[in-house]
C-alpha positions as YAML, in Angstrom:
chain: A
units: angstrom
residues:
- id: 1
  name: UNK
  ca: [183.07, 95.36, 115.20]
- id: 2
  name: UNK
  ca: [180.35, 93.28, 116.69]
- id: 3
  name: UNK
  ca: [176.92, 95.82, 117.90]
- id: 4
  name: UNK
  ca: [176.50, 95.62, 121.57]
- id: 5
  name: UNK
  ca: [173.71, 93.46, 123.19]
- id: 6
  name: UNK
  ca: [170.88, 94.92, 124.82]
- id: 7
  name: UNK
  ca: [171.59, 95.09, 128.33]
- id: 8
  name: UNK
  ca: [168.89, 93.13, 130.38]
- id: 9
  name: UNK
  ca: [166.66, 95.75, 131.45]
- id: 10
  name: UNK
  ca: [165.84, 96.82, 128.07]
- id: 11
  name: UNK
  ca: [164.81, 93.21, 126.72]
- id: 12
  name: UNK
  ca: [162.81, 92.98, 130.05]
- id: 13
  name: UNK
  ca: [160.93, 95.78, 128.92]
- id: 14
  name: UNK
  ca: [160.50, 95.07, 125.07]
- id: 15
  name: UNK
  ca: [159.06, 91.34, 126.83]
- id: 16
  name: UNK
  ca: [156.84, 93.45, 128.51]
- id: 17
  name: UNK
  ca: [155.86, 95.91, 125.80]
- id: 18
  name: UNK
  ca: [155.44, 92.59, 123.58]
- id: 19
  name: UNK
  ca: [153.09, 91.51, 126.14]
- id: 20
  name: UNK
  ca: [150.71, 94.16, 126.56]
- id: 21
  name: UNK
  ca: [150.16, 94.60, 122.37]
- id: 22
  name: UNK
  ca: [149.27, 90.86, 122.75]
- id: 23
  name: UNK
  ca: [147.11, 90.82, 125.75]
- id: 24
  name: UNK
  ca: [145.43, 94.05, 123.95]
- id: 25
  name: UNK
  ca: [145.23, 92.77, 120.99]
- id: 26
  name: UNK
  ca: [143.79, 89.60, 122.44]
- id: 27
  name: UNK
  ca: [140.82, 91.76, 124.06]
- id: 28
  name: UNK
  ca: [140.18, 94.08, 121.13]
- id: 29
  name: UNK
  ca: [139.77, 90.82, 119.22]
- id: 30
  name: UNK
  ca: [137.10, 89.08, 121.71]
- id: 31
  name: UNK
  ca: [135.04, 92.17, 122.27]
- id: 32
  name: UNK
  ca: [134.75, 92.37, 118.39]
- id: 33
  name: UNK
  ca: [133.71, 88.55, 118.70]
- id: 34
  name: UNK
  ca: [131.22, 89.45, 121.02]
- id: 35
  name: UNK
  ca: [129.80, 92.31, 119.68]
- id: 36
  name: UNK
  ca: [129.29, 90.35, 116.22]
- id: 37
  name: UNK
  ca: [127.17, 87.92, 118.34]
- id: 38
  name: UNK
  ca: [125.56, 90.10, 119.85]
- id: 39
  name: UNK
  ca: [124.53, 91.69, 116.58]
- id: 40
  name: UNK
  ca: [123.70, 88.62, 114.56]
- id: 41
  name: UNK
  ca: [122.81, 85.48, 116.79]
- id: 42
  name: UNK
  ca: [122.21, 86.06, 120.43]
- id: 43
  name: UNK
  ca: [119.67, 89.33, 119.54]
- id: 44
  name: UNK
  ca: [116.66, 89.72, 121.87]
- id: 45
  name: UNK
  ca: [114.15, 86.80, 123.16]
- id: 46
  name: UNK
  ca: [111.34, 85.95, 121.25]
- id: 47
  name: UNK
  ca: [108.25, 87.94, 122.04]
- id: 48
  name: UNK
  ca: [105.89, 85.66, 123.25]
- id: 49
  name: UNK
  ca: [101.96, 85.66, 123.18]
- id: 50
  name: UNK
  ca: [99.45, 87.55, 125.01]
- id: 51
  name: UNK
  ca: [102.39, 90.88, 125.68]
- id: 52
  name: UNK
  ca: [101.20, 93.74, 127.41]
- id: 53
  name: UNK
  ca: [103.04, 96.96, 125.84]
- id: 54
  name: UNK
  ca: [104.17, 99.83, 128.23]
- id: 55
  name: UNK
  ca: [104.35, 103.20, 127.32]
- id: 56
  name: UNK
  ca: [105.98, 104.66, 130.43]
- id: 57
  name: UNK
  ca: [105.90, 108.64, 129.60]
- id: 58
  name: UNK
  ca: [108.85, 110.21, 131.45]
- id: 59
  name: UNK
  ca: [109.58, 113.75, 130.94]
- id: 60
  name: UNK
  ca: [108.47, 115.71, 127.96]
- id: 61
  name: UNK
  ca: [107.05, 114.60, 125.04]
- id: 62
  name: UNK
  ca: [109.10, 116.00, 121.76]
- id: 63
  name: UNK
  ca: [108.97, 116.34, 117.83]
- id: 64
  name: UNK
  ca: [113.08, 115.69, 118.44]
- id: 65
  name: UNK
  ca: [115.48, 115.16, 121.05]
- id: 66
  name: UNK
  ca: [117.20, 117.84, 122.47]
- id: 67
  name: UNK
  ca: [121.23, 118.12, 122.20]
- id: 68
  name: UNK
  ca: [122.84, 115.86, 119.67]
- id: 69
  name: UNK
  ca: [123.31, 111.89, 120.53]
- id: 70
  name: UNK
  ca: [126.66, 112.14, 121.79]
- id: 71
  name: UNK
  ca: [125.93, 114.65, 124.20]
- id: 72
  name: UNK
  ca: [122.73, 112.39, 125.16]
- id: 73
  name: UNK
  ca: [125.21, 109.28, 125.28]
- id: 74
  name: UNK
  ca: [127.59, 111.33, 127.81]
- id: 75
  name: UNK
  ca: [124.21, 112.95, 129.83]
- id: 76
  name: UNK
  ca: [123.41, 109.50, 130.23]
- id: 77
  name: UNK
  ca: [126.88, 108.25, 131.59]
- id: 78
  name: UNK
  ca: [126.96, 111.02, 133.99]
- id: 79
  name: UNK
  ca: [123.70, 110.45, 135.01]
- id: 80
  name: UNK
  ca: [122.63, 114.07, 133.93]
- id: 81
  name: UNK
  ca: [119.94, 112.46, 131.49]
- id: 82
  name: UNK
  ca: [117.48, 114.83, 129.96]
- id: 83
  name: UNK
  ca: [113.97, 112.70, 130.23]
- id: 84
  name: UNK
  ca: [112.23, 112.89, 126.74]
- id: 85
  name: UNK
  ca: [109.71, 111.10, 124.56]
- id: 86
  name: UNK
  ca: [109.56, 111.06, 120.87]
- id: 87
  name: UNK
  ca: [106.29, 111.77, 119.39]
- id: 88
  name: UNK
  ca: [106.76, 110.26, 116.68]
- id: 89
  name: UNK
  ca: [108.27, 107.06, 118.79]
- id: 90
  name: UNK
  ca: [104.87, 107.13, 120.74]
- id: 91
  name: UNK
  ca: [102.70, 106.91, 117.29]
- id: 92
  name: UNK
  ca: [105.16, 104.20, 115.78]
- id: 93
  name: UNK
  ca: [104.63, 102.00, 118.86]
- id: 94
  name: UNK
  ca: [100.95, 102.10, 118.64]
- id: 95
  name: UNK
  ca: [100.71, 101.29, 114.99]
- id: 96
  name: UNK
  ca: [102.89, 98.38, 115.40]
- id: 97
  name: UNK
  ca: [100.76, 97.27, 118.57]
- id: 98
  name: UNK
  ca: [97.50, 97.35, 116.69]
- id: 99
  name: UNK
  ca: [98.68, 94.80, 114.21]
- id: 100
  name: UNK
  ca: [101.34, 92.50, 116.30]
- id: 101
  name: UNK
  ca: [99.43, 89.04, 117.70]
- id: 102
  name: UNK
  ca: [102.07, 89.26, 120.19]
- id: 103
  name: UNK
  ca: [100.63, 92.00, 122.07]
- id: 104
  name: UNK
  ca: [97.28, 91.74, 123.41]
- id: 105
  name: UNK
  ca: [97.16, 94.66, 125.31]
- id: 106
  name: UNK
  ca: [99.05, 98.13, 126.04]
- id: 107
  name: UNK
  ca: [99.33, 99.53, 129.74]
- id: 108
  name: UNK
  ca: [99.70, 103.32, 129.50]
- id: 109
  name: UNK
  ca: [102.13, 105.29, 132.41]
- id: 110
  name: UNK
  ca: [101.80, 109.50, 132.06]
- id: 111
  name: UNK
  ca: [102.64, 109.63, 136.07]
- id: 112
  name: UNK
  ca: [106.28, 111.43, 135.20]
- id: 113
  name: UNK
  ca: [104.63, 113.26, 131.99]
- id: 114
  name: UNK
  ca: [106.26, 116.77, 132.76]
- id: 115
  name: UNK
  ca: [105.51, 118.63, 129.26]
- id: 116
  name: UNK
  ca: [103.57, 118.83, 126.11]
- id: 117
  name: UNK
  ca: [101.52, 121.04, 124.45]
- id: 118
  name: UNK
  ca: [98.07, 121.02, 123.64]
- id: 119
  name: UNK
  ca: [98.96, 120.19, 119.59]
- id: 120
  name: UNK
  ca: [100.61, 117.11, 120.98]
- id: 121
  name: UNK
  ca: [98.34, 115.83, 123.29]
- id: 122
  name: UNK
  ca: [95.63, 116.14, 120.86]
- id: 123
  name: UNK
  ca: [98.34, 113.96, 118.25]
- id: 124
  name: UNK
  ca: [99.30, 111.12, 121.59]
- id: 125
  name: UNK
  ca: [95.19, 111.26, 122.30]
- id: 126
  name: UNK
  ca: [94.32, 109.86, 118.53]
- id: 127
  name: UNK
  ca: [97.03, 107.91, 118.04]
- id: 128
  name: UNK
  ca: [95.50, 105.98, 121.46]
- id: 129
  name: UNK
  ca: [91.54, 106.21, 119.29]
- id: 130
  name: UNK
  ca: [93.53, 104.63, 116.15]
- id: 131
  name: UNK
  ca: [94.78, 102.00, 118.81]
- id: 132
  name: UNK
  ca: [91.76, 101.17, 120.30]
- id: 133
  name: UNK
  ca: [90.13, 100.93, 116.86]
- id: 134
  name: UNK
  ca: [91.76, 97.77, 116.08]
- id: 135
  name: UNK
  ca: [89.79, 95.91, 118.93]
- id: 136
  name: UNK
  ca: [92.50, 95.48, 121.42]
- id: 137
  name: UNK
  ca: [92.58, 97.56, 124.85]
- id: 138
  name: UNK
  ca: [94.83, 100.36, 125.95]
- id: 139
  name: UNK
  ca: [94.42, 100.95, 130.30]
- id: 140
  name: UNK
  ca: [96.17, 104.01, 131.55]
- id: 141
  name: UNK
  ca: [97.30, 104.04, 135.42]
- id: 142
  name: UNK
  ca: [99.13, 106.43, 137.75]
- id: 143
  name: UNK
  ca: [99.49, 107.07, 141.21]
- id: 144
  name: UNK
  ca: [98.14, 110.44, 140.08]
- id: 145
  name: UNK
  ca: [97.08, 112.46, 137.45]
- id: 146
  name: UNK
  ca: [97.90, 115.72, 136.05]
- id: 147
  name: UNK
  ca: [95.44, 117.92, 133.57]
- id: 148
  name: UNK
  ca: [97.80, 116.85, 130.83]
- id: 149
  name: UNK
  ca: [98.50, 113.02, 132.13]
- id: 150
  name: UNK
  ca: [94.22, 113.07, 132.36]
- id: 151
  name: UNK
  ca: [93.45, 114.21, 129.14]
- id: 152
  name: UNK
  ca: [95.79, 111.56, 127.50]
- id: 153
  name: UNK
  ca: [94.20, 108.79, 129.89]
- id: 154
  name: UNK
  ca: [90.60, 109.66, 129.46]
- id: 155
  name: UNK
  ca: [90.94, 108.20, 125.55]
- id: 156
  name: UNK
  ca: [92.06, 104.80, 126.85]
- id: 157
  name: UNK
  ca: [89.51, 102.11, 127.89]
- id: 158
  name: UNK
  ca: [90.13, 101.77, 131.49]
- id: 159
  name: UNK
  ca: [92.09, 104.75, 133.96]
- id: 160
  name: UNK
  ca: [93.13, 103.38, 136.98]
- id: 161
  name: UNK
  ca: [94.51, 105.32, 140.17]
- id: 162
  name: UNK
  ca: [95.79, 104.54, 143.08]
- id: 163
  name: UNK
  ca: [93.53, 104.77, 146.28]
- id: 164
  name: UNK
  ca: [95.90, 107.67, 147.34]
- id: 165
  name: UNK
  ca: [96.32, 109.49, 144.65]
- id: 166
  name: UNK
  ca: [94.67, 113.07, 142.65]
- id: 167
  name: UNK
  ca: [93.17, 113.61, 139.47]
- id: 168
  name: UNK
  ca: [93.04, 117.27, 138.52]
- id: 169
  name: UNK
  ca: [91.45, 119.68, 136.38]
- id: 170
  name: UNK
  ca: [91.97, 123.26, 136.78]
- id: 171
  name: UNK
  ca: [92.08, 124.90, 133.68]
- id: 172
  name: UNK
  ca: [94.57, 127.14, 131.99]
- id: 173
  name: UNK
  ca: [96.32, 130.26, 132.90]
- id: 174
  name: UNK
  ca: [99.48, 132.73, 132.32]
- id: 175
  name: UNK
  ca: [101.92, 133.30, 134.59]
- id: 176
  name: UNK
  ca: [104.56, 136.22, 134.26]
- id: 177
  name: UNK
  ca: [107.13, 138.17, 136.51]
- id: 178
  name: UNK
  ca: [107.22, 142.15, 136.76]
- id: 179
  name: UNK
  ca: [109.63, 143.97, 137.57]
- id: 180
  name: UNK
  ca: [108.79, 147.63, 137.91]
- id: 181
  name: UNK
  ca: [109.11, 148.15, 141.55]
- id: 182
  name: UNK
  ca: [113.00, 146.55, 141.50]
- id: 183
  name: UNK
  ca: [114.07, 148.83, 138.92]
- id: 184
  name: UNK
  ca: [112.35, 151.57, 140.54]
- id: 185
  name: UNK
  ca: [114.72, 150.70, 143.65]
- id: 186
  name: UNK
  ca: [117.56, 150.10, 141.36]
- id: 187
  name: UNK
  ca: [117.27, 153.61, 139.36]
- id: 188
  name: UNK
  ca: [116.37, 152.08, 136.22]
- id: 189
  name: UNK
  ca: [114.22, 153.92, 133.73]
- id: 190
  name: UNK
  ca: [112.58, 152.06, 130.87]
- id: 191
  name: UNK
  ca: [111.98, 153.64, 127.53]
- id: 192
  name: UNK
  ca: [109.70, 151.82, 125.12]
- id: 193
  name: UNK
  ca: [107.97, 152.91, 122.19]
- id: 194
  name: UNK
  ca: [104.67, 151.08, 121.24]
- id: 195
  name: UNK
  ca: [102.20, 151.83, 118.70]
- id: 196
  name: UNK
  ca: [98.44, 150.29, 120.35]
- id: 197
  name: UNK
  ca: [97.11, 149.30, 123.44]
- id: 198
  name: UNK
  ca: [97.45, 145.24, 122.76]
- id: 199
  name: UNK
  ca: [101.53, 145.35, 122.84]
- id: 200
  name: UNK
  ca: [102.21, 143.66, 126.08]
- id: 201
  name: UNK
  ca: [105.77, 142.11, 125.76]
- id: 202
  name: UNK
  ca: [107.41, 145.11, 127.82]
- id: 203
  name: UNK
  ca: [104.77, 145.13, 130.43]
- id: 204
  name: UNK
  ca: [107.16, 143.33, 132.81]
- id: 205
  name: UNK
  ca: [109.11, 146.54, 132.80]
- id: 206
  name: UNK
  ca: [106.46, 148.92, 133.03]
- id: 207
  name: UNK
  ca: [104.01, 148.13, 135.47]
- id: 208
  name: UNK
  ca: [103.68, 145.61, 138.47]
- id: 209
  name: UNK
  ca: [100.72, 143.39, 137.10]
- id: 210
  name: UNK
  ca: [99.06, 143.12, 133.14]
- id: 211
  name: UNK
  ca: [96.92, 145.69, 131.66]
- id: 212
  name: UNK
  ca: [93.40, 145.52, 131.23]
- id: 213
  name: UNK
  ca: [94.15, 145.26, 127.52]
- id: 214
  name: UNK
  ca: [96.80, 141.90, 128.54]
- id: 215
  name: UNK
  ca: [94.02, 140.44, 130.65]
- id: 216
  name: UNK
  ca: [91.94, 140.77, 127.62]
- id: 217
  name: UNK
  ca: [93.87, 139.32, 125.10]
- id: 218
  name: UNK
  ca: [95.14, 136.34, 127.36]
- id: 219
  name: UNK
  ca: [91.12, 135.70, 128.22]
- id: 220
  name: UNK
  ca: [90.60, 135.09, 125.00]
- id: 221
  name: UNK
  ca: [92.90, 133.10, 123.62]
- id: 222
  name: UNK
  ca: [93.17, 131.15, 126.75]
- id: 223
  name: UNK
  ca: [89.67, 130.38, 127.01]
- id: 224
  name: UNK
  ca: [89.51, 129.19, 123.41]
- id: 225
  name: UNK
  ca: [91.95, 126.89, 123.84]
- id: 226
  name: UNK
  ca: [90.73, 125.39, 127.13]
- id: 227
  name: UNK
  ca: [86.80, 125.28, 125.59]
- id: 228
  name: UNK
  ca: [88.53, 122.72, 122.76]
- id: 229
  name: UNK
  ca: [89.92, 120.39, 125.50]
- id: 230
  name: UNK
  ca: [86.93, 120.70, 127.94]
- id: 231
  name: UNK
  ca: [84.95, 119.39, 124.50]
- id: 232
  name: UNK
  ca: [87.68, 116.83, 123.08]
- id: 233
  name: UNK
  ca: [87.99, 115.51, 127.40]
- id: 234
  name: UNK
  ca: [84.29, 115.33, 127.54]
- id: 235
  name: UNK
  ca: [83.77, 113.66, 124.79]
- id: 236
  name: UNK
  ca: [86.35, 110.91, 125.55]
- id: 237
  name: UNK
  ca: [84.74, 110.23, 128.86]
- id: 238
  name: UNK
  ca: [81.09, 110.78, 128.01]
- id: 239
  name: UNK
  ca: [80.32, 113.56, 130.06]
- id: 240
  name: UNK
  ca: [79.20, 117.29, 129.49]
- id: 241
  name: UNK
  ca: [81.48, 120.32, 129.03]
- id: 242
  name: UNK
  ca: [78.87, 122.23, 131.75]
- id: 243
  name: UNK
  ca: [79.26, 118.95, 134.24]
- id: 244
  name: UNK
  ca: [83.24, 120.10, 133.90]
- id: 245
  name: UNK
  ca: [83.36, 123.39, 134.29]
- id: 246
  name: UNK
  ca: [80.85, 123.07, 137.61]
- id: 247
  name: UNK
  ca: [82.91, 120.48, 139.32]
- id: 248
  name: UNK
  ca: [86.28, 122.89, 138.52]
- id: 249
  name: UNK
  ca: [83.76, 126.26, 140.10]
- id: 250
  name: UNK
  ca: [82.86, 124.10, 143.26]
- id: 251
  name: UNK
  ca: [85.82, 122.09, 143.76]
- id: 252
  name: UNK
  ca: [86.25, 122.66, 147.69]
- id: 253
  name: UNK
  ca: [82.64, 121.81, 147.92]
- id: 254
  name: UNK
  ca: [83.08, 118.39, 146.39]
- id: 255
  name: UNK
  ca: [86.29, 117.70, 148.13]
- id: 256
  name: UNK
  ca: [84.28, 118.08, 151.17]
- id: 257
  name: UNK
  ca: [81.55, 115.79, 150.35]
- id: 258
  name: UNK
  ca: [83.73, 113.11, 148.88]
- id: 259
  name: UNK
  ca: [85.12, 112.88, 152.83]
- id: 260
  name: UNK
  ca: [88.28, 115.37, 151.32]
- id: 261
  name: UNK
  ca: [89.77, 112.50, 150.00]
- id: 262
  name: UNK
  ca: [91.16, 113.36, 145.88]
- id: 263
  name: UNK
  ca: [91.01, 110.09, 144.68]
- id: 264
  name: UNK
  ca: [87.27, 109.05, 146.08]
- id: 265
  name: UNK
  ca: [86.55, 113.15, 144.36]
- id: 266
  name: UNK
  ca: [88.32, 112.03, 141.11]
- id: 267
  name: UNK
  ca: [85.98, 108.59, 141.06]
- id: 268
  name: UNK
  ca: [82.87, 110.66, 141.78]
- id: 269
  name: UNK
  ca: [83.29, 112.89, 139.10]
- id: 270
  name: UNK
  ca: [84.01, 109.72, 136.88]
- id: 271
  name: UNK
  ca: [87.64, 111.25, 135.93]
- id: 272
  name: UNK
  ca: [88.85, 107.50, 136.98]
- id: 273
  name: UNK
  ca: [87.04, 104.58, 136.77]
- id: 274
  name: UNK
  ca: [88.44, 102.60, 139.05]
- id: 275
  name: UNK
  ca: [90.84, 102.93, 142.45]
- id: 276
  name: UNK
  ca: [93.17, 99.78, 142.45]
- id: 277
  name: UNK
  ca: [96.79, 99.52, 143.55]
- id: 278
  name: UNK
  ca: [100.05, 98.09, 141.82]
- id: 279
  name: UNK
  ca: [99.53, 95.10, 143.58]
- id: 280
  name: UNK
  ca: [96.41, 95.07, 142.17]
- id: 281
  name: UNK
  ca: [96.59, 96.00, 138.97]
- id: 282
  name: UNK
  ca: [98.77, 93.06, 139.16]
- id: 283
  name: UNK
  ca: [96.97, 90.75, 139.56]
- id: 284
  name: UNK
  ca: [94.60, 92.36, 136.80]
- id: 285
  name: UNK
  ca: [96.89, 92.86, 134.25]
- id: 286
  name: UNK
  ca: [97.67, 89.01, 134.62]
- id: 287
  name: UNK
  ca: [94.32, 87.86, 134.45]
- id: 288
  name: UNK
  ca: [93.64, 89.78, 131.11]
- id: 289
  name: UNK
  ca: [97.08, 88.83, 129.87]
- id: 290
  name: UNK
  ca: [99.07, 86.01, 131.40]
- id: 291
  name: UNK
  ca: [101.47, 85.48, 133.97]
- id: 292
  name: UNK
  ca: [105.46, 86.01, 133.58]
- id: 293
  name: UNK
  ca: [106.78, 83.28, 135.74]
- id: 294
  name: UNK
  ca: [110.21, 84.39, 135.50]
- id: 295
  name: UNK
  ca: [109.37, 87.88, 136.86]
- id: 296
  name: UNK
  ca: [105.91, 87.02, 139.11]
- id: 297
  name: UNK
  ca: [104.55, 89.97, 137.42]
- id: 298
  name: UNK
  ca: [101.94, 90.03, 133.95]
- id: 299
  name: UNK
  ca: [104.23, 89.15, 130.51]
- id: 300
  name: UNK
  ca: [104.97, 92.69, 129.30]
- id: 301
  name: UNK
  ca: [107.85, 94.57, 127.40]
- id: 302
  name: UNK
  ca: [108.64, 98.58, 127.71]
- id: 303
  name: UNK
  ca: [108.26, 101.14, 124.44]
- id: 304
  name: UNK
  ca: [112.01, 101.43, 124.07]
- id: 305
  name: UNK
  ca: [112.80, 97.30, 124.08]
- id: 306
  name: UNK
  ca: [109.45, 97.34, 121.41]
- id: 307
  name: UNK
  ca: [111.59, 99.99, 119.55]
- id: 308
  name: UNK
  ca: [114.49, 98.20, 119.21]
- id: 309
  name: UNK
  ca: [112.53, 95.36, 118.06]
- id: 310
  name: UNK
  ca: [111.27, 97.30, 115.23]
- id: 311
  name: UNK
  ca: [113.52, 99.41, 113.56]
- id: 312
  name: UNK
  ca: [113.00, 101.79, 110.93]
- id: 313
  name: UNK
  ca: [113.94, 101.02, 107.93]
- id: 314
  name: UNK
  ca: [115.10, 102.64, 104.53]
- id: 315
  name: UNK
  ca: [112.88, 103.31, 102.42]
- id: 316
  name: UNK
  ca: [113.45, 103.58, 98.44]
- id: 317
  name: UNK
  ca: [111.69, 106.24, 96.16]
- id: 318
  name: UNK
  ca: [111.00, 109.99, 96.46]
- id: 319
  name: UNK
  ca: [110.11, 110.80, 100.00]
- id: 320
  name: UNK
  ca: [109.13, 114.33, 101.76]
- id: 321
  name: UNK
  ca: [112.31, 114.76, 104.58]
- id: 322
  name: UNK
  ca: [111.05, 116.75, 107.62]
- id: 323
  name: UNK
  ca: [113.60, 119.15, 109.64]
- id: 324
  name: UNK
  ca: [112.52, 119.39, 112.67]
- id: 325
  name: UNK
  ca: [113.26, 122.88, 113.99]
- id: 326
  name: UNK
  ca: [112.82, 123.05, 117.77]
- id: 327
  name: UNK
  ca: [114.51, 125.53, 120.76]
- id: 328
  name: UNK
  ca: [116.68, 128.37, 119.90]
- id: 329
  name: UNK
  ca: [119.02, 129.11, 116.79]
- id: 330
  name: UNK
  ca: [122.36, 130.57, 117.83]
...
C-alpha cells in the first residue's frame, strides 16, 4: 500500500523551515567572513607621524578591574559601565610612547579622575618623570583640577586650565558617622570590650564625635602622609612646602585678591601655568603636532585605541605571576 503524500500545508512549511536554515546559515557564514577580515586584513589605520597620545582618566584608577569581563561586557551594554583605569595600562602606554616615532607628544585628561590612592598616584606621577625623560612632552589639561588630578598634572611639562575653572589644594582629612544619639533614641545599648585608649573602631557606637586619643592618632598619620605629597608636589612644580601650606592657611585671603576668581588664584599661586580654552588648546596642540584634516582637530589617538595597537604578548621562560587581590572575599 502506497504511504500517503504530505498534504500541502506541511510541504509549505518544511519550504519554509528549509528556508530559514539557509538564510541562517547564509548569515552565520558572512559574519564569520567578516570577522576573519576584520581580524587579519582590514585591522586599524596606520599611525601616522607627529601623534599626540591621550590619556583620558575616567573614574578610578585600579591594580584590576572590578567584576569579571562578562559582567563588564553586559555593564557596558546596559549602559551601567563601571569607569576604571588600569594602572598597569597607564604605565604600559607611557613606555610604549617614550620609544614610538609616531607619537610626538602625550596630552594628559585627570578632569573625571574620581579615585586613587596616594601609592598610586605616586606610581602614575613617575611613570609621567620616566616619560618625560625620553625628551618628548607630556601637557596635562582640565576644566578643573582636583588635589589628586593636581598632583598627577604638576609632573607634566605644561598644566593647562580653563579660564573658568579651580585648582585645589586642601589637604587631607577623616570623615566618619556616629551614631550614639540614634541608638540612644532607639534603646540600643552597646557593649564593647577594649583593652587601651588607641582602639577607635567602635567609637561610632559609643560617643557622638572621636576621642582625643582618635584625633591623635588620625593627626599623625594623616599629617605624615600629606607632608610626603606637599614635598613630592613641591618639588614637581619648583616651589616650597612653606609657600603651600600658607596659600592652603590664607586661602579666602587670596581668593579675594586674585578678584575671587579660582582659576586667576590657581595661576597666581603657579598651580597652572597657563589659562587657555579647548578651542585653544586647539589650536596649540596643532601647532606643536600637526593638523588632522579629516577631524579639524590636532592628529591624536586615545589610550585604549594605543592599547589595542599594542598587545601584550606571551612571554616564554620562568616568570613571577601576580594575583591581584582587591575588594572583599566572600
Amino acid at each position: 500500500m502506497a504511504a500517503a503524500k504530505p498534504g500541502f500545508f506541511v510541504r509549505a512549511f518544511q519550504a519554509l523551515d528549509l528556508t530559514r536554515r539557509i538564510i541562517l546559515n547564509l548569515l552565520f557564514v558572512l559574519i564569520l567572513i567578516v570577522i576573519l577580515i576584520a581580524m587579519f586584513v582590514g585591522g586599524p589605520p596606520k599611525l601616522k607621524d607627529k601623534t599626540t597620545l591621550i590619556i583620558d582618566l575616567k573614574g578610578g584608577i585600579v591594580e584590576q578591574y572590578s567584576g569579571d569581563p562578562t559582567q563588564r561586557a553586559i555593564d557596558k551594554a546596559l549602559g551601567a559601565e563601571v569607569n576604571e583605569v588600569q594602572l598597569r595600562d597607564i604605565r604600559r602606554v607611557l613606555e610604549l610612547a617614550a620609544k614610538d616615532p609616531k607619537i610626538s607628544a602625550v596630552l594628559l585628561r585627570p578632569d573625571s579622575l574620581s579615585s586613587a590612592g596616594v601609592a598610586t598616584l605616586r606610581e602614575v606621577a613617575k611613570a609621567i618623570t620616566d616619560f618625560r625623560a625620553s625628551g618628548k612632552e607630556i601637557y596635562s589639561y582640565a576644566y578643573g583640577y582636583d588635589q589628586r588630578a593636581l598632583f598627577l598634572a604638576a609632573h607634566t611639562n605644561r598644566v593647562y586650565m580653563h579660564p573658568d575653572g579651580l585648582a585645589l589644594l586642601e589637604g587631607l582629612g577623616r570623615y566618619r558617622t556616629y551614631y550614639k544619639d540614634l541608638l540612644d533614641k532607639i534603646g540600643v545599648k552597646m557593649h564593647v570590650f577594649r583593652v587601651g585608649e588607641f582602639k577607635s573602631a567602635v567609637e561610632p557606637y559609643l560617643l557622638n564625635g572621636p576621642s582625643p586619643e582618635a584625633r591623635e592618632a588620625d593627626a599623625y598619620w594623616l599629617e605624615s602622609l600629606w607632608t610626603q605629597l606637599l614635598e613630592d608636589y613641591a618639588k614637581a612644580r619648583g616651589l616650597e612646602v612653606a609657600d603651600l601650606r600658607a596659600m592652603i592657611d590664607e586661602l579666602p585671603a587670596r581668593l579675594q585678591a586674585a578678584g575671587n576668581r579660582p582659576a586667576q588664584l590657581a595661576l597666581n599661586e603657579k598651580l597652572v601655568d597657563e589659562l587657555m580654552t579647548p578651542d585653544e588648546l586647539r589650536k596649540l596642540l596643532i601647532e606643536k603636532g600637526t593638523m588632522d584634516e579629516a577631524n579639524k582637530t590636532f592628529r591624536q589617538i586615545k589610550m585604549a585605541d594605543y592599547l589595542k595597537r599594542n598587545p601584550v604578548l606571551p612571554v616564554l621562560g620562568d616568570h613571577v605571576a601576580i594575583v591581584v587581590a582587591e575588594g572583599g572575599i566572600v
